[in-house]
C-alpha positions in Angstrom: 0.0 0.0 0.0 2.5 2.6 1.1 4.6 1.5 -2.3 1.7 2.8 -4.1 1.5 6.5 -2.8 5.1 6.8 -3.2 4.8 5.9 -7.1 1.8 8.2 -7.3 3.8 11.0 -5.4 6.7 10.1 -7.7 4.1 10.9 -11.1 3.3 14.1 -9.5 6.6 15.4 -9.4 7.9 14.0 -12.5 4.6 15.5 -14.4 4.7 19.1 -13.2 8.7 19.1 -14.3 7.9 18.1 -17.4 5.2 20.9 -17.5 7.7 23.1 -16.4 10.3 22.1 -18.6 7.7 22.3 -22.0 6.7 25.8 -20.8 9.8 26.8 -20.5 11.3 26.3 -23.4 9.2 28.8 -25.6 10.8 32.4 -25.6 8.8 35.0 -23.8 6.9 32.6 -21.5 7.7 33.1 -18.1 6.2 32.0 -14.7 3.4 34.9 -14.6 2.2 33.5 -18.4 2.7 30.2 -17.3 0.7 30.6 -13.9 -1.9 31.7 -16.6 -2.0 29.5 -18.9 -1.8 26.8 -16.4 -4.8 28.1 -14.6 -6.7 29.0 -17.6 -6.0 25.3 -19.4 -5.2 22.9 -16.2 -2.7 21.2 -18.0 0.1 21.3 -20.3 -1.4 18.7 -22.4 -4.5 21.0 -22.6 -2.4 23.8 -23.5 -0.6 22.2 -26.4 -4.0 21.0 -27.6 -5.5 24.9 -27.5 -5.7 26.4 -30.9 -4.7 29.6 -31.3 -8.2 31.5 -30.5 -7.9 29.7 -27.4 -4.7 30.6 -26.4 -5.5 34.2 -27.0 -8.1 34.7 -24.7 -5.6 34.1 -22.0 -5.6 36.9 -19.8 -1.9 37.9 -20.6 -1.1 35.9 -23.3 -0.8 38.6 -26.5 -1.7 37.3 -29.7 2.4 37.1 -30.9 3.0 34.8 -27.4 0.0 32.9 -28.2 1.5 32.4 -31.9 5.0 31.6 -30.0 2.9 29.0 -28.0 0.7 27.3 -30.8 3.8 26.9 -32.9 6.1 25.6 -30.1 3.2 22.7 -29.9 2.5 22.6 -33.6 5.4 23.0 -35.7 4.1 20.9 -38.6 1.1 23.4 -39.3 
């Protein structure tokens, strides 16, 4: 039993530094946008699924950092 909560804890962690690792990779995101985003979304994997409209009407997020963002998660399109 105990084994299990310390994998779970152990998920946790490892997910919200990969978060903060995705987030911070994109130029002119910092931890006040990412705070944002982060509340706005819940998730990094919501935020690389946002389309661009989306990402816009983040409080914050101007529609050059929401292009910054979109293309950091899409860079095919």
């Amino acid at each position: 039993p105990l084994n299990r909560f310390a994998i779970g804890t152990h998920r946790s962690r490892r997910s919200r530094s990969l978060v903060r690792s995705a987030l911070d990779e994109i130029q002119g995101v910092g931890a006040t946008r990412k705070r944002a985003l982060l509340h706005h979304f819940g998730s990094a994997r919501e935020i690389s699924q946002a389309g661009l409209n989306d990402l816009e009407a983040v409080e914050g997020i101007s529609k050059f950092i929401a292009s910054r963002i979109y293309d950091w998660f899409h860079p095919e399109d």
